[in-house]
C-alpha positions as CSV (number, residue, x, y, z in Angstrom):
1,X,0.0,0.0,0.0
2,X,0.9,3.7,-1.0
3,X,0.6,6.5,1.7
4,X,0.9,10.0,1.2
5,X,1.8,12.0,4.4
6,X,1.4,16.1,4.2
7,X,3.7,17.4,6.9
8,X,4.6,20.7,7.8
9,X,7.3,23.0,9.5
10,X,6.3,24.7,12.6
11,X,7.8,26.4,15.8
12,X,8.7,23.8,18.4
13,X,5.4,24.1,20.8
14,X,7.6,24.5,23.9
15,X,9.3,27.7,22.4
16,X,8.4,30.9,23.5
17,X,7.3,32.9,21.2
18,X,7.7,37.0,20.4
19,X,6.7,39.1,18.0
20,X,9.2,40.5,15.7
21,X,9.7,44.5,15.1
22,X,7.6,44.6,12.0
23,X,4.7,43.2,13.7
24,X,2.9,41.1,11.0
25,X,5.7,38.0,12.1
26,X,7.7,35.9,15.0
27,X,10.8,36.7,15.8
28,X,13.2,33.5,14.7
29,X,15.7,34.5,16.3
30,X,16.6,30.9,18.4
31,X,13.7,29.5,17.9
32,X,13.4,25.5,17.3
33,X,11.4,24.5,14.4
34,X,9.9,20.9,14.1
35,X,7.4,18.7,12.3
36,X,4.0,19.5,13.5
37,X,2.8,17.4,16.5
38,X,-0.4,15.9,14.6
39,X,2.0,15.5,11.4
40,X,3.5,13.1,13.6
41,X,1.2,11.2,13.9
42,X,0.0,10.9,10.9
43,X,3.7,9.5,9.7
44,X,3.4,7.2,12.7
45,X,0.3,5.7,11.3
46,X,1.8,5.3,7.9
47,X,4.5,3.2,8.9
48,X,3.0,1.3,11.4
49,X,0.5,0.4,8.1
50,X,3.6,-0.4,5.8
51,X,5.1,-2.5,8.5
52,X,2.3,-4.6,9.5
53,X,1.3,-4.9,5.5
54,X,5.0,-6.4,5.3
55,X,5.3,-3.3,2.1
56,X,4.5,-0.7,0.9
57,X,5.9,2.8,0.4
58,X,5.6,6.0,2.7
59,X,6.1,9.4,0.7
60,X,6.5,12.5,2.8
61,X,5.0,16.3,0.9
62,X,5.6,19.8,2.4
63,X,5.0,22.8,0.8
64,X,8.0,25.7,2.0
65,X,11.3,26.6,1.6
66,X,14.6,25.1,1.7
67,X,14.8,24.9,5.9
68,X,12.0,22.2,5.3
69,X,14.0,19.8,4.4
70,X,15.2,19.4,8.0
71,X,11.5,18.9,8.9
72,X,11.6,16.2,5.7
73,X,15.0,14.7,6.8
74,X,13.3,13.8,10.6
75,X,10.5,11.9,8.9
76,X,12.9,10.1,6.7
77,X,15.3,8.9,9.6
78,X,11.7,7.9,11.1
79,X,11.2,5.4,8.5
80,X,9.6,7.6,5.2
81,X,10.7,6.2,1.9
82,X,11.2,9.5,-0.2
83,X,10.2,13.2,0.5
84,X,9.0,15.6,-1.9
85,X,9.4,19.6,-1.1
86,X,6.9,21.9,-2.8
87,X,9.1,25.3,-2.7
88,X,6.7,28.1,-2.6
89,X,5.2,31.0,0.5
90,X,3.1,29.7,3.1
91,X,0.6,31.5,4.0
92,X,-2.8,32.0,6.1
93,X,-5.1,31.2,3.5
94,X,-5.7,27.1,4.0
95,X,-7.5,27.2,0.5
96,X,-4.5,28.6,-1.3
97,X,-2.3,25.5,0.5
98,X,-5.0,23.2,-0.4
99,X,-5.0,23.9,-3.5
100,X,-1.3,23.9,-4.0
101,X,-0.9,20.7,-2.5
102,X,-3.9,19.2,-4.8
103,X,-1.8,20.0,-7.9
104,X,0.8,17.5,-7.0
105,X,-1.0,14.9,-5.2
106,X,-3.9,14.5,-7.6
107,X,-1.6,12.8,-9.9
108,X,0.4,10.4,-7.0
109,X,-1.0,6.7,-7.1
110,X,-1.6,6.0,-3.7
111,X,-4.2,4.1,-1.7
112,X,-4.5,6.8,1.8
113,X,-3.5,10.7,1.9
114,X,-2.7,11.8,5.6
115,X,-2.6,14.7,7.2
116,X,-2.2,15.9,10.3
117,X,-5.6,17.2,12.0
118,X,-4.5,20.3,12.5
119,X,-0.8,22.5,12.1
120,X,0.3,23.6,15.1
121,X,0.9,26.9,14.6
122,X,-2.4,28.1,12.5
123,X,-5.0,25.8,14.5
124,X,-7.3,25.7,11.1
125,X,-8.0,22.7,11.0
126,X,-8.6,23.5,6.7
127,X,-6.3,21.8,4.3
128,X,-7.2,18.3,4.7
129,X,-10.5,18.7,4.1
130,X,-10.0,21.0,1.2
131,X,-7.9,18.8,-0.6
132,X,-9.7,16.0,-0.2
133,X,-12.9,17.9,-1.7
134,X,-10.6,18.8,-4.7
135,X,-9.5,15.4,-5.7
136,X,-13.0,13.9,-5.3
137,X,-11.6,11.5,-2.3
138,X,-14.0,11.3,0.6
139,X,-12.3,12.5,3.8
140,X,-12.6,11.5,7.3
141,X,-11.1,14.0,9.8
142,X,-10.6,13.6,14.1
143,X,-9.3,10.2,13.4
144,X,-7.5,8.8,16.2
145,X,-6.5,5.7,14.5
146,X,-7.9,3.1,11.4
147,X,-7.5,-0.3,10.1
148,X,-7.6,-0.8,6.1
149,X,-9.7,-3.8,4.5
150,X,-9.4,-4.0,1.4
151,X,-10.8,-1.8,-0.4
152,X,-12.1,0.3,2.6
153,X,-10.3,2.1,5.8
154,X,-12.3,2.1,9.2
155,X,-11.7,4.9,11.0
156,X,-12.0,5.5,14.9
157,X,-12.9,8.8,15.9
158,X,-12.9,9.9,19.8
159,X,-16.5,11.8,20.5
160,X,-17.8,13.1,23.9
161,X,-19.0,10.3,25.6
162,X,-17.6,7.6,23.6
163,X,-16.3,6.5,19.9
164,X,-17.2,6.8,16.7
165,X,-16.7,4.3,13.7
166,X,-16.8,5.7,10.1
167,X,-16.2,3.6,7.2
168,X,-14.5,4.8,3.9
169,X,-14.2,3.4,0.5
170,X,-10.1,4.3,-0.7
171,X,-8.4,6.0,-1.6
172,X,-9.5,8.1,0.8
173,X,-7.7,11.6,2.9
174,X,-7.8,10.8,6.8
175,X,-6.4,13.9,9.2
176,X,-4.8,12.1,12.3
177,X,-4.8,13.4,16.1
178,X,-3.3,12.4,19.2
179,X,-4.2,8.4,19.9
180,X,-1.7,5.4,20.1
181,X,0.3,6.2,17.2
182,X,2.8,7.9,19.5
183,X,5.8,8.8,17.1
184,X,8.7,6.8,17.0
185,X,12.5,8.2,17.7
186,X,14.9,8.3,14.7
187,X,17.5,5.8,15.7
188,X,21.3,6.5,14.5
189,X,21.2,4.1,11.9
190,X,17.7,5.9,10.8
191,X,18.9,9.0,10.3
192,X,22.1,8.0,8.1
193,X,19.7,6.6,6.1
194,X,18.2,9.1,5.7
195,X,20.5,11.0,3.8
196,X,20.3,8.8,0.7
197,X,17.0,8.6,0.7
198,X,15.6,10.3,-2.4
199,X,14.3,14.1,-1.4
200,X,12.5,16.4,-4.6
201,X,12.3,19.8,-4.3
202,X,10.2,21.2,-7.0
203,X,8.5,24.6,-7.6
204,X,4.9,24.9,-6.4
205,X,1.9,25.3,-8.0
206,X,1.2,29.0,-7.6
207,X,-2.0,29.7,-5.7
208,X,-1.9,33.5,-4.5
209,X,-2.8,33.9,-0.9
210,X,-6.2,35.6,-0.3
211,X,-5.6,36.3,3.3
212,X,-3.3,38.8,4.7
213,X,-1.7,39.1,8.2
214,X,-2.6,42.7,9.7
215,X,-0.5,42.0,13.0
216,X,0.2,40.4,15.9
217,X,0.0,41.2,19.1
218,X,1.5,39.8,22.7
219,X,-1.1,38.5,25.7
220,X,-1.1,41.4,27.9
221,X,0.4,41.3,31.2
222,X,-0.9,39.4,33.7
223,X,-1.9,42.0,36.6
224,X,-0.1,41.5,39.8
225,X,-2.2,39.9,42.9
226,X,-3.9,41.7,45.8
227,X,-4.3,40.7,49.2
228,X,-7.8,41.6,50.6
229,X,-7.2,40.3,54.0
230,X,-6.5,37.4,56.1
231,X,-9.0,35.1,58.2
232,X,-12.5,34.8,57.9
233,X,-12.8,38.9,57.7
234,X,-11.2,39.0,54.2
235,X,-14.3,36.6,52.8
236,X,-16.9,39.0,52.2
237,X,-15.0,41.1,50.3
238,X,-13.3,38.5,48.4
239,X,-16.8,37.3,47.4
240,X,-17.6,41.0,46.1
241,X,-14.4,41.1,44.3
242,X,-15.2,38.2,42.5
243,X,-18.8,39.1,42.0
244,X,-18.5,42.6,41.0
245,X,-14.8,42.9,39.4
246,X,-13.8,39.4,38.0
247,X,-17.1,38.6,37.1
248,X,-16.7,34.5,38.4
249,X,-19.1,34.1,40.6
């Protein structure tokens, strides 16, 4: 079985983040970058799938610029067959991405398309579904992990109060979450590997963005604590306080 696995190249999530002088941007300056958390998963699920099928092949796409191919490189050493980089902008608009990333995998042979449910960093929760709408593939999204049957993928998906089964005919586009496909660490004999693995960078489709960045902007300060009082005194007007001023009661 053929998998497809769109990744992208995000902040590390335990970096701190600030915003840079021109306002519409992050300052870099130190700052980790890494395969998106969900993305992980996804690539998880697509070896696991290759490795309990006994073959297959695992094909890693990401659309950015050349500092993606580290993000490429991980999920190689991980166990990914080949990579394929898109070079192009990435933007806000998840229909311009969509779209980009339909161009090149409308024409790959393969039996699932992965994503991760989400990017990290944007928290749209878009592309998947897009593309699977523009390559006519149905698309199952939230899915905490499947089993493939044929001609059909069952999908587990974690609802409030229980789990849901959906059943899809392939090929098929499935956005992964958090579940057990906890990624695997690149061994050292992984990530030599790695490095002769085949990786194509190739211009992008162009798909101007629609959606502009006006700015960013910092969480303000946290205001400092007060002390109303000590003993059972200080409760009345702790309950005002929290009545009248913070609004939690």
């Amino acid at each position: 079985m053929n998998v497809i696995v769109c990744i992208k190249r995000v902040p590390d999530t335990e970096a701190r983040i600030r915003v840079d002088g021109s306002g519409t941007g992050i300052d870099k300056t130190g700052i980790k970058f890494d395969m998106s958390p969900y993305d992980a998963f996804a690539v998880e699920a697509a070896l696991r799938l290759k490795e309990a099928a006994g073959e297959g092949d695992v094909t890693l796409v990401t659309l950015g610029d050349s500092s993606s191919q580290e993000t490429l490189r991980k999920g190689l050493a991980m166990g990914a067959d080949r990579a394929v980089l898109l070079t192009g902008d990435v933007s806000l608009d998840g229909l311009s991405t969509a779209k980009t990333l339909a161009a090149e995998l409308d024409g790959m042979d393969a039996e699932l398309f992965l994503f991760g449910v989400k990017a990290a960093d944007d928290d749209q929760q878009q592309v998947g579904p897009m593309v699977g709408a523009l390559t006519g593939r149905p698309c199952v999204s939230g899915v905490s992990r499947f089993e493939v049957n044929g001609g059909t993928a069952t999908c587990h998906r974690e609802v409030e109060g229980g789990s849901e089964v959906v059943e899809v005919d392939l090929p098929a586009v499935l956005c992964m979450t958090k579940g057990p496909n906890e990624p695997r660490l690149a061994a050292l004999k992984g990530i030599m590997a790695a490095k002769k693995k085949p990786l194509e960078e190739k211009p992008a489709a162009e798909n101007p963005s629609r959606v502009r960045l006006v700015g960013l902007s910092e969480p303000p300060a946290r205001a400092a604590g007060r002390i109303v009082g000590e003993g059972a005194d200080a409760v009345p007007e702790l309950v005002r306080l929290l009545r009248e001023e913070a609004n939690a009661i």
